[in-house]
Backbone as CSV, one residue per row, in Angstrom:
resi,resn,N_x,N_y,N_z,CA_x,CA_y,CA_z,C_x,C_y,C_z
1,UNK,149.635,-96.387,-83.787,149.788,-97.376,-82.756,149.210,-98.725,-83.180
2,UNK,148.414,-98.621,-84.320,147.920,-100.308,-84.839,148.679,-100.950,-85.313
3,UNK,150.281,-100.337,-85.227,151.127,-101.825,-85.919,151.816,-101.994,-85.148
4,UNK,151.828,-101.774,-83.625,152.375,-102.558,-82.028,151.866,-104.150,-82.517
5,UNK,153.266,-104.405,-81.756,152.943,-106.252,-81.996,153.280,-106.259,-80.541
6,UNK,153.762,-105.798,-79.851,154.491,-105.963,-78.218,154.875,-105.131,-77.705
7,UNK,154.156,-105.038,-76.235,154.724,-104.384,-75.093,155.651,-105.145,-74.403
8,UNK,156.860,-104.423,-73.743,157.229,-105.084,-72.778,157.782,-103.874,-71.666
9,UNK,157.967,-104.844,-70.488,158.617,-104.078,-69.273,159.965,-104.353,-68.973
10,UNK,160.992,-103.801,-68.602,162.223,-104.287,-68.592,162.990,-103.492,-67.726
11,UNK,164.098,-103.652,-66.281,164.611,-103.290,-65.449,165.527,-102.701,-66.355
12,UNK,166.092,-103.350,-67.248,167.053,-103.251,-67.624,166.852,-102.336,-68.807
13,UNK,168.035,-101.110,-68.042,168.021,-99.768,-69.064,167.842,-99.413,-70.389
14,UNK,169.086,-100.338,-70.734,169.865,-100.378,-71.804,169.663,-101.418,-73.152
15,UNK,168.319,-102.102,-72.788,168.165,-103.472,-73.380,166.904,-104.395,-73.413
16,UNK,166.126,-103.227,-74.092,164.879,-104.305,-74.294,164.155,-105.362,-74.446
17,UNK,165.385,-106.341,-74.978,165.381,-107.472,-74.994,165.340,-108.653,-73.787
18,UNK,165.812,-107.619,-72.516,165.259,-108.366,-71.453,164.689,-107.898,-70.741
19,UNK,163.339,-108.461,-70.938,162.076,-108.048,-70.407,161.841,-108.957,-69.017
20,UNK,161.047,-108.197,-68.177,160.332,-108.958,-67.217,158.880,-109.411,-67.273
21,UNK,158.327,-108.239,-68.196,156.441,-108.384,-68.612,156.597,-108.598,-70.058
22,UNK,156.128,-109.381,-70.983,155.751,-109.262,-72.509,154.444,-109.227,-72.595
23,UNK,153.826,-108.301,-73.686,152.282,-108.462,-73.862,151.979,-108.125,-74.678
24,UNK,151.891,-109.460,-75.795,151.579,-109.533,-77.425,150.414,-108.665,-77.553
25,UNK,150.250,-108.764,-78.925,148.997,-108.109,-79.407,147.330,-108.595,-78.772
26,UNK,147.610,-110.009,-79.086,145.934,-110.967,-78.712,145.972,-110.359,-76.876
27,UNK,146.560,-109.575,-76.228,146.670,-109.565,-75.025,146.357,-108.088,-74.842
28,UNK,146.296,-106.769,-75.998,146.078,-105.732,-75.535,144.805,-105.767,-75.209
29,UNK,144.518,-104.603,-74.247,143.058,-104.238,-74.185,142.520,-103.419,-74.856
30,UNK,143.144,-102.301,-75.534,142.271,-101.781,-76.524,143.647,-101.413,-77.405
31,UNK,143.502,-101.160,-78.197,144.583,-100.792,-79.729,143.984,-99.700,-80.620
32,UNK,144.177,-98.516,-80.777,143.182,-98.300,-82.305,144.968,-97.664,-82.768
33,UNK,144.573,-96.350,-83.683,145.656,-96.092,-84.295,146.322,-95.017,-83.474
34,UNK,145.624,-94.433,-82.147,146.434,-93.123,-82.101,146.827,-93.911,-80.226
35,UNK,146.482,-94.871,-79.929,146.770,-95.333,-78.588,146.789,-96.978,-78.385
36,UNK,147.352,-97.462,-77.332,147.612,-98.977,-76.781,147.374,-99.173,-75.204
37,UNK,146.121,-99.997,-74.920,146.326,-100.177,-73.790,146.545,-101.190,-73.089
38,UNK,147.124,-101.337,-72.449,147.550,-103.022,-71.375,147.538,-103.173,-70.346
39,UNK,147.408,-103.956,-69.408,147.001,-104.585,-68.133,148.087,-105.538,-68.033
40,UNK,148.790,-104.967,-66.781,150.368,-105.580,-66.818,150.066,-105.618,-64.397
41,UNK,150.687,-106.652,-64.256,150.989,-106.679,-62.746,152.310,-106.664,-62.200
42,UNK,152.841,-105.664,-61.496,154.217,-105.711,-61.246,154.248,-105.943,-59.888
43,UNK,155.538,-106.932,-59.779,155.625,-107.052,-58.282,155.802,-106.193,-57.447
44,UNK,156.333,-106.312,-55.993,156.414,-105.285,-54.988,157.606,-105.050,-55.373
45,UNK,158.502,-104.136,-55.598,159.981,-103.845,-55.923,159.771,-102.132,-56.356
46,UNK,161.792,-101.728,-55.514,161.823,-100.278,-55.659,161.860,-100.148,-57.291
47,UNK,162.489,-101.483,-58.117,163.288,-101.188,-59.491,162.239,-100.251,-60.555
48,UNK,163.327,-99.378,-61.070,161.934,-98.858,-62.063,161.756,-99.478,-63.155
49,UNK,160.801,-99.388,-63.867,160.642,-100.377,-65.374,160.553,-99.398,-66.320
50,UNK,161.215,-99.385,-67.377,161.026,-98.963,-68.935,160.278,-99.979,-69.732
51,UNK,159.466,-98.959,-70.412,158.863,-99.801,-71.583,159.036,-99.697,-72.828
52,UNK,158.912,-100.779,-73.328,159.701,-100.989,-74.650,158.298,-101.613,-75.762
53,UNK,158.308,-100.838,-76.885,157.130,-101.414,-77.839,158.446,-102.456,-79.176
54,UNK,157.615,-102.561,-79.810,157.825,-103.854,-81.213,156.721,-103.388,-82.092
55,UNK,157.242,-103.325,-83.146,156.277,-103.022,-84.205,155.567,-104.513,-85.354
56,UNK,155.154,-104.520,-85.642,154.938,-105.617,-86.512,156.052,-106.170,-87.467
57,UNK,155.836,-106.972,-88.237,157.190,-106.719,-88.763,156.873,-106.368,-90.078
58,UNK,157.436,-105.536,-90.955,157.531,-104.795,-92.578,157.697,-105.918,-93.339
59,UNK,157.280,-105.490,-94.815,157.309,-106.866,-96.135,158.022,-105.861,-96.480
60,UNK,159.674,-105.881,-97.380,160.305,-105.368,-98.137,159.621,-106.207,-99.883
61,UNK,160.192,-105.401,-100.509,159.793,-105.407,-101.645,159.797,-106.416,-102.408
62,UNK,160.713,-108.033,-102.275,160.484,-108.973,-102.232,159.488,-109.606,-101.802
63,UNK,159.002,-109.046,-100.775,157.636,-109.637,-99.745,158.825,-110.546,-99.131
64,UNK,159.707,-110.563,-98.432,159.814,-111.215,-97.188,160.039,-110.399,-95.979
65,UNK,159.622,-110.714,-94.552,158.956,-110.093,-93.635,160.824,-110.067,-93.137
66,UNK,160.949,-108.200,-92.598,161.669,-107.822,-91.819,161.833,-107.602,-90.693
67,UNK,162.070,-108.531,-89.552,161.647,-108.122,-88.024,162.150,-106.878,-87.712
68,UNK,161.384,-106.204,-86.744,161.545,-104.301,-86.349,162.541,-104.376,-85.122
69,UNK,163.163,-103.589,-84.623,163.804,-102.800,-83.784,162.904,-102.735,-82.706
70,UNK,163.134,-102.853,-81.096,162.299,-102.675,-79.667,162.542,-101.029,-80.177
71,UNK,161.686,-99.921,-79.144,161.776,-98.541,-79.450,161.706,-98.882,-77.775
72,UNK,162.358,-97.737,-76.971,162.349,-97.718,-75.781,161.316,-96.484,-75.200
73,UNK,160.745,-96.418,-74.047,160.616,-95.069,-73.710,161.064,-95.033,-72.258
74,UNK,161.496,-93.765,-72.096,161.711,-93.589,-70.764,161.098,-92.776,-69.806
């Protein structure tokens, strides 16, 4: 779990990319390697939220940085 770069919250099923909560790294409350924790406020609403992590991003073998894939959970 120490190479989370981002949480997010998102109504939307199918698509992590649109989030309603983001919460970078400088924003977790605790991080080590086997857990992530965050402090997120959701409004009053029935909608449910999925959360979606971001990993840091990888150096391929060139050394230039590969941005990661959202991972969803449900």
């Amino acid at each position: 779990m120490d190479d989370i770069a981002l949480v997010t919250f998102t109504r939307v099923w199918n698509n992590c990319s649109v989030s309603d909560i983001e919460i970078t790294q400088p924003d977790f409350t605790i991080q080590t390697e086997k857990r992530v924790v965050v402090k997120a406020a959701f409004p009053d609403s029935a909608d449910l939220y999925y959360v979606c992590v971001k990993q840091k991003p990888k150096e391929n073998a060139q050394g230039e940085e590969i941005d990661q894939h959202f991972i969803k959970f449900y």
